[in-house]
PyMOL commands that place a pseudoatom at each C-alpha (Angstrom):
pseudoatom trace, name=CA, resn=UNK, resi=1, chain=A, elem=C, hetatm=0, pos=[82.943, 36.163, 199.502]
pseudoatom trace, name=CA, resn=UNK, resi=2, chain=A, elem=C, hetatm=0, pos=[79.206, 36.379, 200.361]
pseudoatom trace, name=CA, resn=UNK, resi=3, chain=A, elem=C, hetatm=0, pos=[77.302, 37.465, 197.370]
pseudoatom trace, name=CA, resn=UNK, resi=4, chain=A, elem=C, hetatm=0, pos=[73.694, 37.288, 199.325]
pseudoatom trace, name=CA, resn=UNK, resi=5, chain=A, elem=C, hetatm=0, pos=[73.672, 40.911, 200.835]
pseudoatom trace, name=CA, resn=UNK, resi=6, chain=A, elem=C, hetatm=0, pos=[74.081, 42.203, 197.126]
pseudoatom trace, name=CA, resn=UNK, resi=7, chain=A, elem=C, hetatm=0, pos=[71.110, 39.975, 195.366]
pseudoatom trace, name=CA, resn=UNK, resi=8, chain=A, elem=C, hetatm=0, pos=[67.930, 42.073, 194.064]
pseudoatom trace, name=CA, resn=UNK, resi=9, chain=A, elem=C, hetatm=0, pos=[64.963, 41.411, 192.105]
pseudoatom trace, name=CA, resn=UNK, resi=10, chain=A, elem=C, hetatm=0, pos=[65.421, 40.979, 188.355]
pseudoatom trace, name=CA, resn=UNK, resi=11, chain=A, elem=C, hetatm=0, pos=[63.405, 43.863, 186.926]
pseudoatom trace, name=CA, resn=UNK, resi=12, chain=A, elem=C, hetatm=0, pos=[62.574, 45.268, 183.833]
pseudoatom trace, name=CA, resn=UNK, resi=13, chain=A, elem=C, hetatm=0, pos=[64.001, 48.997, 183.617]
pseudoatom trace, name=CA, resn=UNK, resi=14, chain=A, elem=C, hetatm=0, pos=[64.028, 51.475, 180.965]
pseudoatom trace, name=CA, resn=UNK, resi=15, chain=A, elem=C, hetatm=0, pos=[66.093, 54.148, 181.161]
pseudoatom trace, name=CA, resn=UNK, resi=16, chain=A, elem=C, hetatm=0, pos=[64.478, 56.955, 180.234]
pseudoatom trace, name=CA, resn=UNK, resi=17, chain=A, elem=C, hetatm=0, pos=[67.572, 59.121, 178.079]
pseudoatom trace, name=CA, resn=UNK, resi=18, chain=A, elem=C, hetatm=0, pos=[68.974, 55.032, 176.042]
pseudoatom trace, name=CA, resn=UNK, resi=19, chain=A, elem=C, hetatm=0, pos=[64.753, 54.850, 175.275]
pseudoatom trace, name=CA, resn=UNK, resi=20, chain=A, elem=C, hetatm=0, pos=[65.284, 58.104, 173.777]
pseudoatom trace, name=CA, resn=UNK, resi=21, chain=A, elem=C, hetatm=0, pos=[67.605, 57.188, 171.420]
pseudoatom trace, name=CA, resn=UNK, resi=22, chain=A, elem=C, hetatm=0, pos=[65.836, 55.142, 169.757]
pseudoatom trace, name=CA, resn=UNK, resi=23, chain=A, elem=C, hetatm=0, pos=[63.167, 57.998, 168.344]
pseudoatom trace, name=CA, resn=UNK, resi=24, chain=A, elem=C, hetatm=0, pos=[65.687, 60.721, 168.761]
pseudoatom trace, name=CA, resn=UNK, resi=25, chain=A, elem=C, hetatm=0, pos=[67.848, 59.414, 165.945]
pseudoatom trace, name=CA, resn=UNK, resi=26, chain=A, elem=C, hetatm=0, pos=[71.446, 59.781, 168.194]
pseudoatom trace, name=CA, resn=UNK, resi=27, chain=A, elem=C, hetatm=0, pos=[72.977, 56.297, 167.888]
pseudoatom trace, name=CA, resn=UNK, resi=28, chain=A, elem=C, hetatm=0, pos=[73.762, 54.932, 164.866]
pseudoatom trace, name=CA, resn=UNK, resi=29, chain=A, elem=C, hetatm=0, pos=[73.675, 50.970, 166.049]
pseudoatom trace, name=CA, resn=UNK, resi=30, chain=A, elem=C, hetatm=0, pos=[72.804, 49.231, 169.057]
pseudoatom trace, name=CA, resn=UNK, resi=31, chain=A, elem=C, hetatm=0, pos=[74.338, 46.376, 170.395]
pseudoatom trace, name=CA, resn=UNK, resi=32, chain=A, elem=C, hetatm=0, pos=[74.056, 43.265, 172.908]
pseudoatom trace, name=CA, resn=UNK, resi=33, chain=A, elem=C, hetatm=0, pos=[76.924, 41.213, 174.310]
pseudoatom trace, name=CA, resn=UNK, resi=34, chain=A, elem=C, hetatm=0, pos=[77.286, 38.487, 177.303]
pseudoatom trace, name=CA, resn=UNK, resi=35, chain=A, elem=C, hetatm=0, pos=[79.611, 36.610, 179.029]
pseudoatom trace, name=CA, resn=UNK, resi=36, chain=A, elem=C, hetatm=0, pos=[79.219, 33.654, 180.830]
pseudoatom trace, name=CA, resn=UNK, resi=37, chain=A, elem=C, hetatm=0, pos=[81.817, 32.288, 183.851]
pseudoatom trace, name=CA, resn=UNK, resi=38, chain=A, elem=C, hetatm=0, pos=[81.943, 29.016, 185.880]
pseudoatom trace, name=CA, resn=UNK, resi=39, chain=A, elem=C, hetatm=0, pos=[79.474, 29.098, 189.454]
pseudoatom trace, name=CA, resn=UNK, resi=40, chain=A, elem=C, hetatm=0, pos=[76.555, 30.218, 187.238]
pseudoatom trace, name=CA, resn=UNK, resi=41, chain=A, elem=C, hetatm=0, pos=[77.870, 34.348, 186.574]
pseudoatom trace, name=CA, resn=UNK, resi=42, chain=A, elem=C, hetatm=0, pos=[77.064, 35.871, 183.865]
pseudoatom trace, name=CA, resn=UNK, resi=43, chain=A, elem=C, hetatm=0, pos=[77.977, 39.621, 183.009]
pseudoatom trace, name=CA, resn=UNK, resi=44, chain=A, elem=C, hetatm=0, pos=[75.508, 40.712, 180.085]
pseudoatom trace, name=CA, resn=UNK, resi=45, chain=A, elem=C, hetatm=0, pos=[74.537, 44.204, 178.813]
pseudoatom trace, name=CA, resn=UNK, resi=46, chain=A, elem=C, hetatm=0, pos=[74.126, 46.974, 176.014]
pseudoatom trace, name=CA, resn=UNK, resi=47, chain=A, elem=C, hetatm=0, pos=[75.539, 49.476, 174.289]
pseudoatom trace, name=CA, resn=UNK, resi=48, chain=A, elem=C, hetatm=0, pos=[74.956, 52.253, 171.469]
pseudoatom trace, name=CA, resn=UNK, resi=49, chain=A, elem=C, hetatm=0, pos=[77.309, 54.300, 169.394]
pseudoatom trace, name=CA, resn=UNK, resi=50, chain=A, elem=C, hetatm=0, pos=[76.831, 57.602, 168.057]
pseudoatom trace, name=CA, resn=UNK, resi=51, chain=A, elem=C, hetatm=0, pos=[76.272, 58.370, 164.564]
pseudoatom trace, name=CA, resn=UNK, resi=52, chain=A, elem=C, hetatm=0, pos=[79.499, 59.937, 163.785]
pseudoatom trace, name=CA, resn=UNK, resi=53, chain=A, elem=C, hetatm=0, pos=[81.063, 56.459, 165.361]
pseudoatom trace, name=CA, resn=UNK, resi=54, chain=A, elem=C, hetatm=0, pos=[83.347, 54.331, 162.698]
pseudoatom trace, name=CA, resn=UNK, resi=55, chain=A, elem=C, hetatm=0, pos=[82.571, 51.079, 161.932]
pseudoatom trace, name=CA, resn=UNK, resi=56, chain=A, elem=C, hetatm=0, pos=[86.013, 50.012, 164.203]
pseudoatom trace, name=CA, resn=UNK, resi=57, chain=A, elem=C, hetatm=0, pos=[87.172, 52.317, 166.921]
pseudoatom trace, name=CA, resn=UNK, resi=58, chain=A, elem=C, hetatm=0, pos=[88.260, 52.379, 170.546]
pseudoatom trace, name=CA, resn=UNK, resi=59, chain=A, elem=C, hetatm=0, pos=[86.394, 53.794, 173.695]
pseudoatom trace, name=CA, resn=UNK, resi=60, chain=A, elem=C, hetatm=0, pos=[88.351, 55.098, 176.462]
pseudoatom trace, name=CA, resn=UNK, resi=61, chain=A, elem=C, hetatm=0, pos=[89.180, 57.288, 179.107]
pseudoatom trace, name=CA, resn=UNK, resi=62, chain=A, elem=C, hetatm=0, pos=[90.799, 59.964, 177.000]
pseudoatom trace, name=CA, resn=UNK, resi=63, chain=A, elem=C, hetatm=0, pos=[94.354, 60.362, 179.487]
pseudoatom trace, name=CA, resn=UNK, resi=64, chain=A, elem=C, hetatm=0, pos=[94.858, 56.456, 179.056]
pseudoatom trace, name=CA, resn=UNK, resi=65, chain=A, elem=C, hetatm=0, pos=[98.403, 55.556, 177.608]
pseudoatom trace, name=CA, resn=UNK, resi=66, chain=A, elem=C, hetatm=0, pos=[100.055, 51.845, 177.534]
pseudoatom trace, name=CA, resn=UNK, resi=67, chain=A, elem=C, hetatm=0, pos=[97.113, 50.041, 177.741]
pseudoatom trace, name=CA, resn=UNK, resi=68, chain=A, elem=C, hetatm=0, pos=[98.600, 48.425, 174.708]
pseudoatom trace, name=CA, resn=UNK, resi=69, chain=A, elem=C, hetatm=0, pos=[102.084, 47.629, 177.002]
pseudoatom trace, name=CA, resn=UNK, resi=70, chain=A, elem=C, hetatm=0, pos=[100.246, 46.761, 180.046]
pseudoatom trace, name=CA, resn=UNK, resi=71, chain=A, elem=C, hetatm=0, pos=[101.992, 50.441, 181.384]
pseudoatom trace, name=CA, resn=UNK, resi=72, chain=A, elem=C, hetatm=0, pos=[98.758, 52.451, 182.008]
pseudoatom trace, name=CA, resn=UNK, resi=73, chain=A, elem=C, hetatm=0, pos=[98.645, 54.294, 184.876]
pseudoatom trace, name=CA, resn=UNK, resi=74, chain=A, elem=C, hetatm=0, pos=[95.541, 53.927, 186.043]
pseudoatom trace, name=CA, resn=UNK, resi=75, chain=A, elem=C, hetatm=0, pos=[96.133, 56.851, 189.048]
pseudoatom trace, name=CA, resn=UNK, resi=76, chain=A, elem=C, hetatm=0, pos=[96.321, 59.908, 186.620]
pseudoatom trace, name=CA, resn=UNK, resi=77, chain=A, elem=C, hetatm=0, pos=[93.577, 59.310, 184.581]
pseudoatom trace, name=CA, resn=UNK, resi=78, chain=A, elem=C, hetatm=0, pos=[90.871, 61.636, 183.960]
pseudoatom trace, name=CA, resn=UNK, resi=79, chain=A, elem=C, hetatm=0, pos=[87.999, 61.416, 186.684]
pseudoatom trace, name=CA, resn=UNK, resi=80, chain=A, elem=C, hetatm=0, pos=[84.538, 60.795, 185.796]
pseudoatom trace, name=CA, resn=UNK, resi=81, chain=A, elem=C, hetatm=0, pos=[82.299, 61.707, 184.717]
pseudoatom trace, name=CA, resn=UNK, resi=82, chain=A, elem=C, hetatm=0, pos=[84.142, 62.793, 180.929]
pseudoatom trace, name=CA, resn=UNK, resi=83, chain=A, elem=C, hetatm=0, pos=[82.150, 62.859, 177.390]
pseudoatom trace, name=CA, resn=UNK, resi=84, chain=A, elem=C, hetatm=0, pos=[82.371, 60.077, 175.454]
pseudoatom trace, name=CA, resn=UNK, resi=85, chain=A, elem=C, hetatm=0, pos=[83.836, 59.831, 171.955]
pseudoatom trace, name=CA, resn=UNK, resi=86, chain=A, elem=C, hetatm=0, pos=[81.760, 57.079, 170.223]
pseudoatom trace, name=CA, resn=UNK, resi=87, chain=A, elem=C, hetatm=0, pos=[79.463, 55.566, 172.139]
pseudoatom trace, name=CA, resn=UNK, resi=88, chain=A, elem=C, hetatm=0, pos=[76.006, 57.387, 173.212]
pseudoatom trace, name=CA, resn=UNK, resi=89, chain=A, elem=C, hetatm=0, pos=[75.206, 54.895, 175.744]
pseudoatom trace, name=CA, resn=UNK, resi=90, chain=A, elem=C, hetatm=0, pos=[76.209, 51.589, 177.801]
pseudoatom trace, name=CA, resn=UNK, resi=91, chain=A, elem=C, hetatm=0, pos=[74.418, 49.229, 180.687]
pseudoatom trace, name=CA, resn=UNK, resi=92, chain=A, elem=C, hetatm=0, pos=[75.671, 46.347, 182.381]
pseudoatom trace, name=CA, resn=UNK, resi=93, chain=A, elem=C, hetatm=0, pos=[74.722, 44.269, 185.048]
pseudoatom trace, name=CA, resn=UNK, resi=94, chain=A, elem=C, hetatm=0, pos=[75.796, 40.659, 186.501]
pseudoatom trace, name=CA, resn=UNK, resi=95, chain=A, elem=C, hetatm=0, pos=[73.752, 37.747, 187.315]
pseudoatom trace, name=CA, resn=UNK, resi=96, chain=A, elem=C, hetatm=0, pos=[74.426, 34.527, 188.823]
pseudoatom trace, name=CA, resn=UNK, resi=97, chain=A, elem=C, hetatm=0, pos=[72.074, 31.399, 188.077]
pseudoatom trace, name=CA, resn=UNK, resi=98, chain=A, elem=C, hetatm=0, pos=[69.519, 34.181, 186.878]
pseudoatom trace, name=CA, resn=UNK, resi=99, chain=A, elem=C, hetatm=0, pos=[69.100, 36.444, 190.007]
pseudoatom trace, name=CA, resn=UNK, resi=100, chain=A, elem=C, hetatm=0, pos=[70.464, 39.899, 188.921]
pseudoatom trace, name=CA, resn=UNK, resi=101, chain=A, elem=C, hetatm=0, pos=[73.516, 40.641, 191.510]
pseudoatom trace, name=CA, resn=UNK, resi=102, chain=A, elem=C, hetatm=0, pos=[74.304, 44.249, 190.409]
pseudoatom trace, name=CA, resn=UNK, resi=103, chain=A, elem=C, hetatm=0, pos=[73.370, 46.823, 187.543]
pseudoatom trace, name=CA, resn=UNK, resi=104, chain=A, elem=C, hetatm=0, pos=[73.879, 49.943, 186.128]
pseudoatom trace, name=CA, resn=UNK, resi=105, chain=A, elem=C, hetatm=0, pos=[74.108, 52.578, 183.400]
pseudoatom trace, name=CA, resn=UNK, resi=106, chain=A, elem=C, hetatm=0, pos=[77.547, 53.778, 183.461]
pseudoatom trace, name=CA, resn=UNK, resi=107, chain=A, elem=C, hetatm=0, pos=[76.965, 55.815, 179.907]
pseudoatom trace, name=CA, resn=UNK, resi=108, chain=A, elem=C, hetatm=0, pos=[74.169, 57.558, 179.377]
pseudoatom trace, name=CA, resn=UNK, resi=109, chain=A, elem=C, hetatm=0, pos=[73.629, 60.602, 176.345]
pseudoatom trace, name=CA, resn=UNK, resi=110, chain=A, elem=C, hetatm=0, pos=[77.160, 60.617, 175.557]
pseudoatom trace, name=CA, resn=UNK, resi=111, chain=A, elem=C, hetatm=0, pos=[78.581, 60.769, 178.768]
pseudoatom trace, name=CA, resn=UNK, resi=112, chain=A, elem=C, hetatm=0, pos=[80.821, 58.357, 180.874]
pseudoatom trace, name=CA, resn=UNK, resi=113, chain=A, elem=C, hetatm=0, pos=[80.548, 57.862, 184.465]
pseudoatom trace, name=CA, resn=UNK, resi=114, chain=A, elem=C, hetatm=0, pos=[83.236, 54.980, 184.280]
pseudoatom trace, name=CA, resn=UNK, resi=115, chain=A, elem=C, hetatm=0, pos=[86.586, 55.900, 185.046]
pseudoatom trace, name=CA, resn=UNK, resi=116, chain=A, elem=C, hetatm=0, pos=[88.012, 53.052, 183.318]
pseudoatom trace, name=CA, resn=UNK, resi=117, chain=A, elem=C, hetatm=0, pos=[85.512, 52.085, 180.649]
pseudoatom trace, name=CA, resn=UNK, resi=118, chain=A, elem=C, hetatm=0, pos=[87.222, 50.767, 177.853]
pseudoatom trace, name=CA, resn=UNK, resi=119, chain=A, elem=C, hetatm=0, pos=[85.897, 49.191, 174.441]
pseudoatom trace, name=CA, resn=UNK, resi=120, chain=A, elem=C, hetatm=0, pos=[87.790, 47.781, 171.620]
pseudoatom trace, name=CA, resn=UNK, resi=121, chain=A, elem=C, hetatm=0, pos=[84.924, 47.493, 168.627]
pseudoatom trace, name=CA, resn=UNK, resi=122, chain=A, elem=C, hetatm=0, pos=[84.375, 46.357, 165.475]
pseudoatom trace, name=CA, resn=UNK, resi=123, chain=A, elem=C, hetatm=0, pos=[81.870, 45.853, 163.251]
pseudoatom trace, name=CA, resn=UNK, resi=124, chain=A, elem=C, hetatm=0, pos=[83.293, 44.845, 159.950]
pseudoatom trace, name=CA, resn=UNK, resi=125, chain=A, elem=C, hetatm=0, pos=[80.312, 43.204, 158.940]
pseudoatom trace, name=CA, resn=UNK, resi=126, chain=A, elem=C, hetatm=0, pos=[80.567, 40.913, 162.180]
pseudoatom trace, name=CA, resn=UNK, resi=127, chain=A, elem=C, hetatm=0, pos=[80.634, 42.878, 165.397]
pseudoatom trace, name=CA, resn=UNK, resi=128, chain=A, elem=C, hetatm=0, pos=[83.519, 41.542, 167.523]
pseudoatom trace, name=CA, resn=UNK, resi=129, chain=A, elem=C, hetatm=0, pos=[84.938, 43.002, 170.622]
pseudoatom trace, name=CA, resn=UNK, resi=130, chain=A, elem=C, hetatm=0, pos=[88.789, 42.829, 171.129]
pseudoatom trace, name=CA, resn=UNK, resi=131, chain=A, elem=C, hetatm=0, pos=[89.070, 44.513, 174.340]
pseudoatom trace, name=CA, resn=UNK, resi=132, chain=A, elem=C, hetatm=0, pos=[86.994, 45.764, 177.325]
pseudoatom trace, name=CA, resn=UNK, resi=133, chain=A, elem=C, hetatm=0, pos=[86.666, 46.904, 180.516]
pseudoatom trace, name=CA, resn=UNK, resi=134, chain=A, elem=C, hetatm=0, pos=[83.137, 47.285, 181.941]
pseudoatom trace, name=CA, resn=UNK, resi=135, chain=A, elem=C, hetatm=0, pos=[81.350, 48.184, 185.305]
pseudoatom trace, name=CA, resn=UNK, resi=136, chain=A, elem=C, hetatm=0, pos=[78.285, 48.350, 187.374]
pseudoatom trace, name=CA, resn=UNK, resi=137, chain=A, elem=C, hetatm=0, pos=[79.552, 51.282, 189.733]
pseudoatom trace, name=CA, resn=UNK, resi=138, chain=A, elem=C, hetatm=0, pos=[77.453, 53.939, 190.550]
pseudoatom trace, name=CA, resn=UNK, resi=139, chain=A, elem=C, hetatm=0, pos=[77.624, 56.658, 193.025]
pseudoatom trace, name=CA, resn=UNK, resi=140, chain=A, elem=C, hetatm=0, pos=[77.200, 55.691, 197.032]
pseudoatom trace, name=CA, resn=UNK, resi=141, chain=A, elem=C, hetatm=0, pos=[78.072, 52.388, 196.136]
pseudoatom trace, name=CA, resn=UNK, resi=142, chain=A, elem=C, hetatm=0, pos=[79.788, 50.145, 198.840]
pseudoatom trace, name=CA, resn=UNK, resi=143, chain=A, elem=C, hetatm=0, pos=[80.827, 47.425, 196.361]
pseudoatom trace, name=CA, resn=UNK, resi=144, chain=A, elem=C, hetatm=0, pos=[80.570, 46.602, 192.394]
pseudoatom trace, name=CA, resn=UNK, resi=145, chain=A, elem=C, hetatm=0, pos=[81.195, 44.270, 189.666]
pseudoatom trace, name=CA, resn=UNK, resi=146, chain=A, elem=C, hetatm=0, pos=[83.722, 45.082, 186.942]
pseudoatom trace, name=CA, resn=UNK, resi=147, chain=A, elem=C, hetatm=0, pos=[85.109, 42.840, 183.534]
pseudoatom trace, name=CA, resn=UNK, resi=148, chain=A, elem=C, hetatm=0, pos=[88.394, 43.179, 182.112]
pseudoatom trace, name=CA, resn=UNK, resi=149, chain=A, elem=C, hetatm=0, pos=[90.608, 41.725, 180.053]
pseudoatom trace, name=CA, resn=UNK, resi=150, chain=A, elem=C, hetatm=0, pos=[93.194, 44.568, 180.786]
pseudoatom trace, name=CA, resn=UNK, resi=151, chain=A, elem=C, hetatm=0, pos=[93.364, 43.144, 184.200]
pseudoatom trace, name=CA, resn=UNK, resi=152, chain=A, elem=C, hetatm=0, pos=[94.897, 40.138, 185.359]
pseudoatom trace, name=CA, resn=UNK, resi=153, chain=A, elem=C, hetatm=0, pos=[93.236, 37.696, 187.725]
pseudoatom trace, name=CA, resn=UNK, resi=154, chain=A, elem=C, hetatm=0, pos=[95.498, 39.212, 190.673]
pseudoatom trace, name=CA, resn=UNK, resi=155, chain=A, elem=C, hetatm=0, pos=[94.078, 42.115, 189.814]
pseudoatom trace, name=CA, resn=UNK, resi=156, chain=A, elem=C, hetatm=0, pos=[97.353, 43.930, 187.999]
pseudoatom trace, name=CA, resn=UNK, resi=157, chain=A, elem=C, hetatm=0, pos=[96.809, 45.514, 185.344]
pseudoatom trace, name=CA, resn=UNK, resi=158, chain=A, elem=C, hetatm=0, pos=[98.504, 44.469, 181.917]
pseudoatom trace, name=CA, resn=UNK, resi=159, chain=A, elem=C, hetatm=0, pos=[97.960, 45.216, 178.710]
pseudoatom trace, name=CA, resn=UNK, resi=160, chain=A, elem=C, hetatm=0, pos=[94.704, 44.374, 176.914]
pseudoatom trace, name=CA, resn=UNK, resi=161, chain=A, elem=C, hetatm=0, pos=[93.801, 41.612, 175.224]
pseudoatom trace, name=CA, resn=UNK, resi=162, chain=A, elem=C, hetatm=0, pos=[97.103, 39.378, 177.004]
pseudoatom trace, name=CA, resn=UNK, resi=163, chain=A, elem=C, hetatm=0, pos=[94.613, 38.052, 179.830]
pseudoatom trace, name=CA, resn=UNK, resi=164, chain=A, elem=C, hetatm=0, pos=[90.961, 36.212, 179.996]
pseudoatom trace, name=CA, resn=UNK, resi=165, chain=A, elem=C, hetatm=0, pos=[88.163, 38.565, 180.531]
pseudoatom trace, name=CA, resn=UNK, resi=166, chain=A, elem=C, hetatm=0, pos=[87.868, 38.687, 183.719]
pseudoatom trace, name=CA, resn=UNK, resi=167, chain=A, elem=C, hetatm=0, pos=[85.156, 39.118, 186.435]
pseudoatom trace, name=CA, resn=UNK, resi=168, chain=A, elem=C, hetatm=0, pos=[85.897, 40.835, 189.816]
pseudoatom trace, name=CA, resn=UNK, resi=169, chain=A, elem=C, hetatm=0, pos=[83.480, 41.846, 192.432]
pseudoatom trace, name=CA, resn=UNK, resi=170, chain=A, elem=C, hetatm=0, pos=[85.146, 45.471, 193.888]
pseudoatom trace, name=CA, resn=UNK, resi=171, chain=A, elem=C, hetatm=0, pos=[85.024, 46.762, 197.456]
pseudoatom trace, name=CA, resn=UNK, resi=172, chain=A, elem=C, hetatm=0, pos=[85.236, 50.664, 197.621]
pseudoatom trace, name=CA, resn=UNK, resi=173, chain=A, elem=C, hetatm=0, pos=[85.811, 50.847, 201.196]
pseudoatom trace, name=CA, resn=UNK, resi=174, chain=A, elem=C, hetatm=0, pos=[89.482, 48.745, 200.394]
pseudoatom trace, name=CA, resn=UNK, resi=175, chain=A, elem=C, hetatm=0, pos=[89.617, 48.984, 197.435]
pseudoatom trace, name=CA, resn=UNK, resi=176, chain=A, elem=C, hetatm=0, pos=[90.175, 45.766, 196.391]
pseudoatom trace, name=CA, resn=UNK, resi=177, chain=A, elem=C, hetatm=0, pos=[88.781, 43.132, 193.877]
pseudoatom trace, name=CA, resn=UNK, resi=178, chain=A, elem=C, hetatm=0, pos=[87.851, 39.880, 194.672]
pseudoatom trace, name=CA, resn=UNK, resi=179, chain=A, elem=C, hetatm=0, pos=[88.756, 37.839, 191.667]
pseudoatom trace, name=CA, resn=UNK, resi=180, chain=A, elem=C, hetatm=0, pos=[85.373, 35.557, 190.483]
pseudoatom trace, name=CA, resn=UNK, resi=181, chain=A, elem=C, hetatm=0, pos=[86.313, 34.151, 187.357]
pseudoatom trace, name=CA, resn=UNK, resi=182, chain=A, elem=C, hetatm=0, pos=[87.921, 34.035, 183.753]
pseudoatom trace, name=CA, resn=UNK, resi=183, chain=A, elem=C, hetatm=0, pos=[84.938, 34.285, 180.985]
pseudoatom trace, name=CA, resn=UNK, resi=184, chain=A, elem=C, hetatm=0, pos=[84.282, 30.599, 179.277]
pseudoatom trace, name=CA, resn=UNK, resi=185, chain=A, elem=C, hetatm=0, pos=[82.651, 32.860, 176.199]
pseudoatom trace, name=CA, resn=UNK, resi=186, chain=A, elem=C, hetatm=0, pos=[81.598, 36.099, 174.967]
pseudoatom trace, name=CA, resn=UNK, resi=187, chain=A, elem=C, hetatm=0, pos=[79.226, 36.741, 172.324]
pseudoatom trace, name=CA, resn=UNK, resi=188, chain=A, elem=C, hetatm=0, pos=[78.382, 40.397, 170.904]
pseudoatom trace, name=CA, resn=UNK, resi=189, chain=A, elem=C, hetatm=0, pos=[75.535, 40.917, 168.300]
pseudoatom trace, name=CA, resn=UNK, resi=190, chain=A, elem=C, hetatm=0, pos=[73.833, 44.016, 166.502]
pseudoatom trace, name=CA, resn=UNK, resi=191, chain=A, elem=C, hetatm=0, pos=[70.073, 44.427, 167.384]
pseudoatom trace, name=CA, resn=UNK, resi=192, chain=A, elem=C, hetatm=0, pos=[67.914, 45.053, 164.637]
pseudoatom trace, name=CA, resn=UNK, resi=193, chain=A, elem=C, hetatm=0, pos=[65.734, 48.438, 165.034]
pseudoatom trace, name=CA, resn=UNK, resi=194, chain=A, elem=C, hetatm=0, pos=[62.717, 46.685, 165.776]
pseudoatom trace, name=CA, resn=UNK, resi=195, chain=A, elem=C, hetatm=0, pos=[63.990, 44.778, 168.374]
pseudoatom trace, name=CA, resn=UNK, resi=196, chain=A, elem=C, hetatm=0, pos=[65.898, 47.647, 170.046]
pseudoatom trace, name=CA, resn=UNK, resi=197, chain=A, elem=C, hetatm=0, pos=[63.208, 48.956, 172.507]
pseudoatom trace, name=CA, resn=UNK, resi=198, chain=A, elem=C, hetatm=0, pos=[63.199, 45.056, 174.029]
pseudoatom trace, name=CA, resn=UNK, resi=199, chain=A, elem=C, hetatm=0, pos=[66.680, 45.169, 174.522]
pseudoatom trace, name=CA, resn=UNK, resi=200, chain=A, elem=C, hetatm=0, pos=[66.352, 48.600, 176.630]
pseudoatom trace, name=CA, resn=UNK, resi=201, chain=A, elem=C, hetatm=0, pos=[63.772, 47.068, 178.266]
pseudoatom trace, name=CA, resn=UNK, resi=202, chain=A, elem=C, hetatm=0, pos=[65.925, 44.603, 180.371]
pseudoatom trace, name=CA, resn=UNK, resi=203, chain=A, elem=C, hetatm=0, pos=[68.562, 47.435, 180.918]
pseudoatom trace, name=CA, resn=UNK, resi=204, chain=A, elem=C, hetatm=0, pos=[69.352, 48.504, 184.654]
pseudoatom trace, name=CA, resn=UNK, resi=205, chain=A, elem=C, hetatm=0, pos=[69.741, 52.094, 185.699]
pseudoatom trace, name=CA, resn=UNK, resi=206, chain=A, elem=C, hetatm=0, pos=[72.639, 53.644, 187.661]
pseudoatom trace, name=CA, resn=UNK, resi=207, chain=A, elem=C, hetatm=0, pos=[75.312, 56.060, 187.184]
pseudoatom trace, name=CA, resn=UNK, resi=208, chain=A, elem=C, hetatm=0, pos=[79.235, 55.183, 187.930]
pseudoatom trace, name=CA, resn=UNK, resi=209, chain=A, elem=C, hetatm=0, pos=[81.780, 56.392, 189.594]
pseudoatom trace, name=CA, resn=UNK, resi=210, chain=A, elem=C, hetatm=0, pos=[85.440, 55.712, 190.417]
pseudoatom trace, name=CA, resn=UNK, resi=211, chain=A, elem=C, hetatm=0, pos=[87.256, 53.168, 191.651]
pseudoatom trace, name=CA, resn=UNK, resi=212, chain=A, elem=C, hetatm=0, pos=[91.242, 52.160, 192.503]
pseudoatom trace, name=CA, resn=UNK, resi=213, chain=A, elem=C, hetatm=0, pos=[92.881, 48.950, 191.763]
pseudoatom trace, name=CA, resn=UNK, resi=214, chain=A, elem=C, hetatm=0, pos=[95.836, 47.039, 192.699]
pseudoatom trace, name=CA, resn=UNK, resi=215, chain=A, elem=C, hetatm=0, pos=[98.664, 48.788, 191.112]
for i in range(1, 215): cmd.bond("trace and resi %d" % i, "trace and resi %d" % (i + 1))
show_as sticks, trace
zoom trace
């Protein structure tokens, strides 16, 4: 598929409510993570969690079952936007050789705009990510980016954590993904307070939507 019509600028964007958070006292950690695929993609981003967030939990739609089994049905979950249970905010976006392909905010002050956002966290001293499913969608959009390793690179979905993480780029209008590539790495590291506004800094703005996979 033709990537071109989707390329934009790299720019520095700060959204205005994850900026907050930083004076406002609302998330209790901050944290970076990237992963990088053959062709040059890479799908990078942030998150925060909420002070009342444990040092190890999971982030999900709340109606998801069997994600565990690879059973989830991905049709009756609850539509977006939902509130969030531990995390306060997320961005994402996905780049290839450097240009910035697609970006977005898909949590923002506690609320989700991802129907199928899904993090499995720890930070036990080492942050480490088990599981995830993460997205650039945004409302109006005509295509978008998602991550998963809770989908398989036919685009089933299977349980989490039994596949690669893997990158799709998603047409609404058929909705169907376009399988890129299984993730050669994927770091995740805690930003120190000082360094958190920097972070924000390279964050894209958008809010999610919805989106239907193969079943």
């Amino acid at each position: 598929m033709n990537f071109r019509s989707t390329l934009r600028t790299r720019a520095l964007l700060v959204p205005v409510a994850a900026a907050a958070l930083l004076t406002s006292g609302a998330s209790a950690g901050l944290y970076q993570y990237s992963l990088s695929f053959a062709n040059g993609f890479v799908a990078e981003g942030q998150f925060s969690t909420k002070t009342t967030a444990p040092a190890s939990f999971v982030e999900k739609n709340p109606t998801i079952t069997g994600e565990t089994t690879g059973s989830w049905d991905y049709s009756a979950l609850t539509p977006a936007p939902y509130a969030t249970t531990y995390l306060e905010s997320h961005t994402m976006r996905v780049l290839q050789n450097g240009t910035v392909l697609d970006q977005s905010t898909t949590v923002l002050a506690g609320v989700c705009s991802d129907t199928f956002l899904y993090l499995n966290f720890s930070d036990l001293g080492t942050p480490a990510i088990a599981a995830l499913d993460f997205s650039t969608v945004r409302p109006s959009a005509t295509s978008y980016y998602f991550v998963s390793n809770g989908s398989n690179p036919s685009g089933n979905t299977v349980a989490f954590g039994s596949t690669g993480y893997n990158l799709f780029l998603f047409d609404v209008a058929t909705s169907q993904g376009t399988y890129i590539a299984t993730a050669t790495s994927l770091t995740v590291t805690a930003v120190p307070a000082p360094g958190a506004l920097a972070v924000l800094a390279a964050a894209g703005i958008g809010i999610g939507g919805s989106r239907r996979r193969k079943a």
